[in-house]
N, C-alpha and C positions, 0 to 999 in steps of 0.2 A: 504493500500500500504506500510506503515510503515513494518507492520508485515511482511508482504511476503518481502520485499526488506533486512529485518534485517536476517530473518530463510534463504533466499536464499543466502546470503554470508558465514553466521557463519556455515551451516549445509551443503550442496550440497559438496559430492564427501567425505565426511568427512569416509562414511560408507568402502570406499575402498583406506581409507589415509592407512598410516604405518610410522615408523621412519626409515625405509630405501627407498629410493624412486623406484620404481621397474623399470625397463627396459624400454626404450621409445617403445610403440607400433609399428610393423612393418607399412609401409603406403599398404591401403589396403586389402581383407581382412575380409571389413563389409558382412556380409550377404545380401541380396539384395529379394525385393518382390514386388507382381505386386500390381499397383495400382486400384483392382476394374477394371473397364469396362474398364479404358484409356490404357491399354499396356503396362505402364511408369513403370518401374524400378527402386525401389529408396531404396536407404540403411536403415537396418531398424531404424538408428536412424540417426536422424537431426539435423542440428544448427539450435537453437530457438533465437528468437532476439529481445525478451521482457526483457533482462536482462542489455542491453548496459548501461542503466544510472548509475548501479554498479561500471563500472570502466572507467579509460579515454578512450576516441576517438582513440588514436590509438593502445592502447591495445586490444581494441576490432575488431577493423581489425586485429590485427595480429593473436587472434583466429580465427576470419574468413578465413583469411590464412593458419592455420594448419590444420584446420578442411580439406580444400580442399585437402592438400595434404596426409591425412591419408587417403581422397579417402570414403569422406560423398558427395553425390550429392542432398539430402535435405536439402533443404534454406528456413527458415520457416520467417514470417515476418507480419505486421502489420502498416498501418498508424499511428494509436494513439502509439504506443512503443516510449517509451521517448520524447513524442508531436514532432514525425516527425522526428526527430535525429537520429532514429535507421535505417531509411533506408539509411541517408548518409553514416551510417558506413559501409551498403553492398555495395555503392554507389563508395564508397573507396578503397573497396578491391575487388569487384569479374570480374568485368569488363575484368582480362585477361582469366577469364575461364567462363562467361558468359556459353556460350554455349553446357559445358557441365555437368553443374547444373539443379536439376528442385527450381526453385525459385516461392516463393510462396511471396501474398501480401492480405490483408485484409481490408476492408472499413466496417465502424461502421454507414455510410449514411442511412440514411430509404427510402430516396427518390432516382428518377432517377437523376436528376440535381445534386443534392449532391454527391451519389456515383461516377457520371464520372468527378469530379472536381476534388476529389481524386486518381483515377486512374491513371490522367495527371500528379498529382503530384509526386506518389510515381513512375511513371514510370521516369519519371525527375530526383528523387531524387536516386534511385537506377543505373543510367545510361542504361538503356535499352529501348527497343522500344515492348517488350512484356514479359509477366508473364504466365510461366506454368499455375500457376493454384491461381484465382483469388478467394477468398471469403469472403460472407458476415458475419459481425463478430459481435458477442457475441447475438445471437439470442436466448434472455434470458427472456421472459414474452409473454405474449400470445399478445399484443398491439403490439411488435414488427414485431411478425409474420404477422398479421394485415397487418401493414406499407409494408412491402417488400412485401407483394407479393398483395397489393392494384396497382391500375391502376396508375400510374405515380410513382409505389415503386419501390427500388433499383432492385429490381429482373430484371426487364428492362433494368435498365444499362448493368449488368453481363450478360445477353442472348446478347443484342448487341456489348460487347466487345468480346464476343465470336467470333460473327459471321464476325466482321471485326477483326481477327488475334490479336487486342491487349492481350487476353487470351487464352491458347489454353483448359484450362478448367475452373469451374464454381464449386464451393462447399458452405458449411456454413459451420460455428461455434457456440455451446451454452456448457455451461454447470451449468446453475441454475437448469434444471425443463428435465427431459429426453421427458418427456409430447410434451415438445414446439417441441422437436427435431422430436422425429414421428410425428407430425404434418405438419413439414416443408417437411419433407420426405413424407407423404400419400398425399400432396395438390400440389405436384409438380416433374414432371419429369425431370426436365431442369436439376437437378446436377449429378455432377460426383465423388463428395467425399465430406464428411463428418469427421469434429474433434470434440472428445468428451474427457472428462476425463476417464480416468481408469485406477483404480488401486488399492491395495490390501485391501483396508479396504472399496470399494466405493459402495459396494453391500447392504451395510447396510441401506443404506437411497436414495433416491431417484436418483436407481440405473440403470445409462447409461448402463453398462454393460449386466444386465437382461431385459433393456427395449427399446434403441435406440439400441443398437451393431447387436439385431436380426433383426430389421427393414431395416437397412441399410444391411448386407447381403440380405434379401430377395430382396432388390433394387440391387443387384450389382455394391453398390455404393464403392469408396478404401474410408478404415475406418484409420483413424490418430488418434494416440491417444494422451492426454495432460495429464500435473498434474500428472504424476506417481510417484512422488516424493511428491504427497500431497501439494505443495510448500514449500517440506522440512520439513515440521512436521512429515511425516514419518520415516525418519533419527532419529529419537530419538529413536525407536523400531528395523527397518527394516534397513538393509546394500542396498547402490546401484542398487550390485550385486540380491538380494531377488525384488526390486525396477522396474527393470529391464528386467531381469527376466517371473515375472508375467504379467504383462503387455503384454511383445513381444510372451507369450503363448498363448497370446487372438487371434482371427482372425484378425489382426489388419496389415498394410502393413507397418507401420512405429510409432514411437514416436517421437516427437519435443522435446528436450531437453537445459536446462536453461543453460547452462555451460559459466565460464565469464572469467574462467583463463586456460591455456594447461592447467597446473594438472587434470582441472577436465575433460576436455574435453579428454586426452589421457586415465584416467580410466575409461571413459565410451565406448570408443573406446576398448577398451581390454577388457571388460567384452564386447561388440557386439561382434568382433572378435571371442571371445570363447562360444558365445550361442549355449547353447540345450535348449529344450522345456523342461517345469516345466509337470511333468506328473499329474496327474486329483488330485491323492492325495496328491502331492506336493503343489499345487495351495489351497487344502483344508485346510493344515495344517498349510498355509501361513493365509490365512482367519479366520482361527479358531483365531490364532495369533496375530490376529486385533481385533477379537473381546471378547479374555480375556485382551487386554492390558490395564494399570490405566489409557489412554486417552480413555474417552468413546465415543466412534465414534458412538455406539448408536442414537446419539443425533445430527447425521449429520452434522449442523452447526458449532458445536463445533470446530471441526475440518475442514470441505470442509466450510468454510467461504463462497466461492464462489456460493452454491446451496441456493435457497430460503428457506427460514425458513417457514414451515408449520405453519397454525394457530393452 
């Protein structure tokens, strides 16, 4: 947590800094995609809100804040972010426009009991009475899978908050082992989207991209993607814009993005604003790119910390 907390303040937005500061983005603008099976609409890139512990409490509202009004209606979020804190900041700030967000929240619970404890809370603590789209989070070892979708596992919770209006959809989250993820996806119809990492060096090692991203299309599940910044390690190579980019050329409906200050949050807003798709050789020669650089992503761990270390 050290490392990603340290690379995600020094490096994030660094790739489309300059010593002149460029024009504040027009509000609105973002490009917008369907969510999978749901209907939903949601711009392709998001406030993500694993990063609040970075700056004060109302700094980070006041991102939240601008983010709305450049006209993002993805609101990505989590119980465990900042042990609960981070949903007071949404908590803080979205409640005047509530309704015309999709707001997302996530439980790390394995069981039933557990995850609707949670649910109560983050609904409490974000001030609302229901969450777009509700999911189970960091489904990252094959025991986990296990647990959720055993008889009294979370997976129970989430079908019944569905079905009484507290969610109006149901997804997961992993990104150790792409294995666990087709797994949760072949053993269960109940979801409606799916997040996974991807991003331009991620094909090299036990790669979501080649191996969950098809599974979930064949499910017509919306696919979200994370980690396209590598948590910043790729900013030492790759610009934003390159970051960005690849990623949003995948079939993917959206990215959740770590952003903690305007600055960073308005250059990624203008690089959305200005997306075209990376054409087949452009995405190649970004890849090839990762994989002559002196960081050897080779070796998967080295770099995605986050995926299992093979034996």
């Amino acid at each position: 947590m050290r490392r990603r907390s340290f690379f995600g303040t020094v490096f994030t937005g660094l790739g489309s800094a300059s010593s002149a500061r460029p024009q504040q983005p027009r509000a609105g603008g973002v490009p917008m995609r369907t969510l999978g099976r749901t209907g939903q609409r949601l711009t392709i890139i998001g406030m993500g809100g694993a990063r609040f512990h970075l700056v004060p409490f109302d700094d980070g509202v006041a991102v939240v804040r601008r983010a709305y009004d450049l006209g993002l209606n993805y609101f990505d979020m989590a119980r465990s972010y900042w042990d609960g804190r981070a949903e007071e900041v949404y908590g803080a700030a979205i409640p005047p426009f509530r309704k015309n967000i999709f707001l997302t929240s996530k439980s790390g619970q394995r069981t039933r009991k557990g995850a609707e404890a949670e649910l109560e809370k983050s609904l409490r603590l974000m001030r609302t009475d229901y969450l777009d789209l509700w999911q189970i989070h960091g489904v990252n070892t094959r025991e986990d899978v296990a647990k959720v979708l055993a008889p009294g596992g979370a997976l129970e919770a989430f079908v019944a908050a569905k079905k009484a209006g507290k969610c109006r959809f149901i997804g997961f989250t992993g990104h150790a082992d792409p294995a666990f993820n087709v797994e949760m996806m072949r053993s269960c119809d109940e979801f409606d989207t799916t997040l996974m990492p991807l991003h331009a060096t991620e094909t090299t090692y036990l790669s979501f991209e080649k191996e969950a991203l098809p599974v979930a299309r064949e499910k017509g599940l919306g696919i979200l993607g994370m980690k396209i910044f590598g948590n910043a390690f790729l900013l030492r190579t790759f610009s934003v814009a390159d970051c960005l980019r690849y990623t949003l050329s995948l079939p993917v409906t959206a990215v959740t993005l770590g952003f903690t200050t305007r600055g960073q949050l308005e250059d990624d807003v203008r690089i959305a604003q200005e997306f075209k798709p990376l054409s087949r050789e452009e995405s190649e020669r970004l890849r090839a790119k990762a994989a002559a650089d002196r960081f050897d992503v080779a070796k998967g761990p080295a770099l995605e910390y986050w995926k299992r270390t093979l034996p």
